[in-house]
Phi, psi and omega in degrees: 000123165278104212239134174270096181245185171215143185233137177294144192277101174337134164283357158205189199269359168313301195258016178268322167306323204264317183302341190277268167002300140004283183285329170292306112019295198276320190272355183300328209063249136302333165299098172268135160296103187333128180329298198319311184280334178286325176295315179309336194253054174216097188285178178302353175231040171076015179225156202281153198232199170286136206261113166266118182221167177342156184262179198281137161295101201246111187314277190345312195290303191311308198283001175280329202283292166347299186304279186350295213283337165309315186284349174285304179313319186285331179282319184284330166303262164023275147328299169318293156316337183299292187312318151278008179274297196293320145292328159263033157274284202322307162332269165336282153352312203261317180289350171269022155227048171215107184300153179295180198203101179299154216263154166290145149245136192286169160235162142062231203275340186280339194249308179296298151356275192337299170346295221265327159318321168278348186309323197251025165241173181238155190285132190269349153222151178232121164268169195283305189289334178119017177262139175259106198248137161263109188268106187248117164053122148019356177257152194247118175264129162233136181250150167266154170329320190259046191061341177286159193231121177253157176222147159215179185270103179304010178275306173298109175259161200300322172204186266219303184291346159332290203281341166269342189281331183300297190314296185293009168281309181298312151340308174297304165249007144325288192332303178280011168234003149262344161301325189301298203274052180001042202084347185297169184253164137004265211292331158318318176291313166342299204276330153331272185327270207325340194282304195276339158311302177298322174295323181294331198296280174352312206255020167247320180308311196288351211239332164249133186260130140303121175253107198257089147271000000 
């Protein structure tokens, strides 16, 4: 934003100095311009030149730049879900057409091996009875209270009751991730960020003024 004022030509740069200062002051509000930028906006033969100085402390200007920046955030939070949304479609997909596949139980040199893979991991799931599932390379160990070390293919479940408690796990938050992203893809929301991007650049832009005297 740009302001036109016009100042009477001083009879030296003392008091040419102190009128510019003045006028800077005045469109500043609180904000005074740093000595440094009223002296630059005085060439070598005394007349003024263009003064760059702080914008006006203006509420508008500050809560547009706020709203901006909620709105970016809001776009990329968005985005993000998008992404997960999309994978667990992808889940879903794949387990109702995929039968359970009951889990091994490990023995022998094969049970101990397991063991000592996971000893120095941490469970990546705990049930309420004390089993403990490890996820390795795509295979899943579960160890139980009593010792057994079972392997399946963790994608794969295990059992009939497996696949539904997943299916209706996946289910529960599809349902909340598709109300965040309202149904929009991937590349819509994108173009939203790309949107909301700008608007915060604007809405930063807006916070410095040219003051022309």
């Amino acid at each position: 934003m740009a302001s036109s004022i016009t100042i009477q030509s001083p009879v030296n740069l003392a008091q040419q100095h102190a009128a510019a200062s003045a006028k800077v002051r005045a469109l500043t509000t609180d904000q005074q311009a740093p000595e440094e930028q009223v002296e630059s906006g005085i060439d070598q033969t005394g007349n003024i030149k263009e003064i760059k100085s702080p914008s006006p402390r203006d509420d508008s200007v500050f809560q547009a730049k706020a709203d901006a920046e909620l709105r970016l955030i809001t776009a990329k939070g968005r985005q993000n879900s998008a992404k997960i949304r999309d994978f667990l479609r992808e889940q879903v997909a794949f387990l109702e057409k995929t039968d359970p596949v009951p889990a091994r139980v490990l023995e022998g040199d094969e049970a101990e091996e397991a063991r000592r893979l996971i000893s120095t991991l941490r469970a990546n799931i705990v049930t309420e009875d004390g089993m403990k599932g490890y996820i390795v390379d795509d295979l899943r160990y579960d160890l139980r209270p009593d010792g057994t070390i079972t392997v399946n293919v963790a994608a794969v479940p295990s059992s009939e009751a497996q696949k539904q408690e997943r299916l209706s796990g996946f289910s529960d938050t599809l349902t909340r991730l598709e109300s965040l992203t309202g149904g929009l893809s991937q590349e819509q929301l994108q173009k939203n960020v790309a949107s909301a991007q700008q608007a915060l650049e604007l809405a930063q832009s807006a916070q410095t003024i040219d003051i022309q005297v």
